[in-house]
C-alpha positions in Angstrom: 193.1 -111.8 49.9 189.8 -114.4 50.4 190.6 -116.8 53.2 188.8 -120.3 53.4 188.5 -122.7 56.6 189.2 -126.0 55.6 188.0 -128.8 57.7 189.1 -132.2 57.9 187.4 -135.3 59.1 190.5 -137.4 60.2 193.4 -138.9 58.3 192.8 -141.5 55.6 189.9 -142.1 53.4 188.2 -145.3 54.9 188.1 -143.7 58.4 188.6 -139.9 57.6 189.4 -137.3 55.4 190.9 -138.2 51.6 194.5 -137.7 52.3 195.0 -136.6 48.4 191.5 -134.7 48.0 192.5 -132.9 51.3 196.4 -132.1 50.2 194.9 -131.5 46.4 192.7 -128.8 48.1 195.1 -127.2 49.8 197.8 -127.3 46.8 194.5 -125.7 44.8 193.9 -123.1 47.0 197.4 -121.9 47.1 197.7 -121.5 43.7 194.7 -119.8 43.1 195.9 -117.2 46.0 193.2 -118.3 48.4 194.8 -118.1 51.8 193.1 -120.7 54.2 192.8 -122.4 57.9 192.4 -126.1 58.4 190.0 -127.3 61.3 188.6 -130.7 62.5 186.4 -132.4 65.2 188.3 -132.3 68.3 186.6 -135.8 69.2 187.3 -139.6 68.9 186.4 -140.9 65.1 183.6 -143.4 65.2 186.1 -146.0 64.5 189.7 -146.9 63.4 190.5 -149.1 60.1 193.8 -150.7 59.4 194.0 -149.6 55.5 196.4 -152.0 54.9 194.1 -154.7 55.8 190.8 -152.3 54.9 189.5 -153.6 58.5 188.6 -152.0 61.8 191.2 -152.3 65.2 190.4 -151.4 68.7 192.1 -148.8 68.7 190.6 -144.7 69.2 192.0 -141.7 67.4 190.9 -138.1 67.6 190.1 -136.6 64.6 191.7 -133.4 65.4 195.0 -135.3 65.9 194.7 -137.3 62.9 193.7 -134.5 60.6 196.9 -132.4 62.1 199.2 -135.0 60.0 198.0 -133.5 57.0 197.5 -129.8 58.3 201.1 -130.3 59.4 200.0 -129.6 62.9 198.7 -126.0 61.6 194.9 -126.6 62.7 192.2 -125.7 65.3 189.2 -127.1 67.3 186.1 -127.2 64.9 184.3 -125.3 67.6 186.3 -122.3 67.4 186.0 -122.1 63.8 183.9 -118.1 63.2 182.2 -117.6 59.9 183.3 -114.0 60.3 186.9 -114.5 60.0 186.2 -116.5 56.5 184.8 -116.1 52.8 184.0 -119.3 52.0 184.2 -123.0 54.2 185.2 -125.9 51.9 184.9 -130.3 52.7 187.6 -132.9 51.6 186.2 -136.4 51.5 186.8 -139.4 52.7 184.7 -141.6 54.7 185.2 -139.4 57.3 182.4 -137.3 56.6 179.9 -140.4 56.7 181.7 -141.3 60.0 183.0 -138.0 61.7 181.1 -135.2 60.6 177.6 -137.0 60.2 176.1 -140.0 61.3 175.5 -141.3 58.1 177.3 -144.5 58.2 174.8 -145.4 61.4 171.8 -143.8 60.6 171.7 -143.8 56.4 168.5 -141.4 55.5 168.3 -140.4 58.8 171.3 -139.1 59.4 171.9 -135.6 61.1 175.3 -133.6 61.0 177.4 -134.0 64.5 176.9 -130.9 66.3 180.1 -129.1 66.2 180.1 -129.5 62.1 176.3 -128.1 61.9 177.7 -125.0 64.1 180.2 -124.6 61.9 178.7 -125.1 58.5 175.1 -123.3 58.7 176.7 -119.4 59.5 178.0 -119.8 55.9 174.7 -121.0 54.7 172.7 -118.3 56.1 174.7 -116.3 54.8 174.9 -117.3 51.7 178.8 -118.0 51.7 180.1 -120.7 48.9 180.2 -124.0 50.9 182.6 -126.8 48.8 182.2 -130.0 49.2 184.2 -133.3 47.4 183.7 -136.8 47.1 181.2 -137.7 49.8 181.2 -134.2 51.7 178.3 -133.4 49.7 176.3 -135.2 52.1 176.6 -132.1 54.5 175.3 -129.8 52.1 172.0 -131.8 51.8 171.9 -132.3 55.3 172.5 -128.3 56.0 170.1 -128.0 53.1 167.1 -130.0 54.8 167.9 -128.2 57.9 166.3 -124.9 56.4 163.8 -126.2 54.3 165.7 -125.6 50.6 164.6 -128.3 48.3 165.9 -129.0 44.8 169.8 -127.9 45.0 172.0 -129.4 42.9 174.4 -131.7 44.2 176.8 -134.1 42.8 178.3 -137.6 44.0 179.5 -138.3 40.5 177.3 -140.9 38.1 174.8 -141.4 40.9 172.7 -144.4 41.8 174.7 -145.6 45.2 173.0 -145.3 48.6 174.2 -141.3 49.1 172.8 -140.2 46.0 169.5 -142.2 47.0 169.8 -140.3 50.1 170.3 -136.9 48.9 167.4 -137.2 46.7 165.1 -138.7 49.2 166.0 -135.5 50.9 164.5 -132.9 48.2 167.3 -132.6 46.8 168.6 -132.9 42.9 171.4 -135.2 42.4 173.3 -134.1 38.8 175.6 -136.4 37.5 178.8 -134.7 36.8 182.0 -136.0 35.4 185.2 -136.7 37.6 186.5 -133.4 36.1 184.3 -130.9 36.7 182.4 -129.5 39.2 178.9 -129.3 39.9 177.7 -125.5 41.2 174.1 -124.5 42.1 174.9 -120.5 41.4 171.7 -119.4 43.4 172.9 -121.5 46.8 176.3 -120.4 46.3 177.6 -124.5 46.4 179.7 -126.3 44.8 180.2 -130.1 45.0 182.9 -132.1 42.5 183.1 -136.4 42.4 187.0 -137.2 43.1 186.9 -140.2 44.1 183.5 -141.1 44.0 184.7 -142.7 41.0 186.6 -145.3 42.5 189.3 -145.6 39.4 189.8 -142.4 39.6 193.8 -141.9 39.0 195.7 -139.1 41.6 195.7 -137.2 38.8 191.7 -137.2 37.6 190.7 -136.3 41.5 193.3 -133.2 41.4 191.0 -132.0 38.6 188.5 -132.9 40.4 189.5 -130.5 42.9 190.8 -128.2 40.8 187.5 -127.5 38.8 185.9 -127.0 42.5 188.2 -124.6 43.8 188.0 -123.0 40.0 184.3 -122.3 40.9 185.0 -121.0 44.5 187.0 -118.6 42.5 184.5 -117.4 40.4 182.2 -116.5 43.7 184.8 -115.0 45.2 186.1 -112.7 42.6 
């Protein structure tokens, strides 16, 4: 059986990971027989946001702790995560990966994965293990992209034309619009990227597709 490590940015889509693109991934993976193993940033997120007020508090989380809620506790330390134990490493969104696992939301076009997620990602991209990203996770595959020189994969953040498209082209990269139900895959990189909800009015239902049409092409690379 292929096994997958999942990892999650936090809890919650305006200060972490997507909480249904993260449980739609894992209810996708099951039924396609895909055995997997959540991880996360065992650090404080950049910030806290009340989403029922859609504002920032004082308070600190940890990212680890917070992604556990959806994990149901079953999750590891990013840092431990080893590319040999897995066949494939897959991204929920969430603004989480704008806040926890790059710097993105600080630096825009400058931004650099954190450390522990650039150990963890660029073993599968060296070698050449299917790295999935949703929503605005596509941002790491740019990023891990840049960091060895590939330019023109093809990435999706849905219709395009917001500031991390703009970003991911001003990074050599090809943005390809893609519809909120299907997937975007660049065969020769071995990624695959879908929108969720980078369509905003997307229903629960639309972003399971979504999903569903991503771990559909993780699938197909994994035979």
């Amino acid at each position: 059986m292929s096994k997958v490590a999942v990892v999650l940015s936090g809890c919650g889509f305006l200060d972490g990971a997507e909480i249904t693109e993260a449980v739609s991934t894992l209810v996708c993976l099951s039924q396609a027989g895909i055995a997997y193993q959540c991880y996360a940033p065992d650090r404080n997120q950049m910030h806290v946001v009340d989403h029922a007020r859609g504002a920032p508090t004082d308070e600190q989380r940890n990212v680890l702790a917070e992604a556990a809620r959806i994990a149901r506790g079953d999750i590891r330390p990013l840092t431990v995560l080893d590319e040999a134990s897995y066949d494939a490493i897959v991204f929920p969104g969430g603004f989480g990966a704008a806040k926890n696992l790059t710097t993105f939301a600080q630096d825009g076009q400058a931004a650099r994965m954190h450390d522990d997620v650039k150990a963890a990602v660029m073993p599968f991209v060296t070698a050449a293990k299917p790295v999935v990203t949703l929503c605005a996770a596509p941002l790491i595959l740019a990023l891990a992209a840049r960091e060895i020189g590939l330019r023109g994969v093809r990435i999706t953040l849905g219709a395009g034309g917001e500031p991390l498209a703009e970003a991911i082209a001003a990074w050599g990269q090809t943005h390809v619009p893609t519809p909120v139900d299907a997937a975007c895959v660049d065969e020769e990189r071995r990624f695959v990227s879908a929108p969720a909800y980078m369509y905003g009015e997307a229903s629960p239902a639309e972003v399971f597709a979504s999903v569903k049409a991503a771990i559909a092409a993780l699938g197909g690379f994994l035979g």
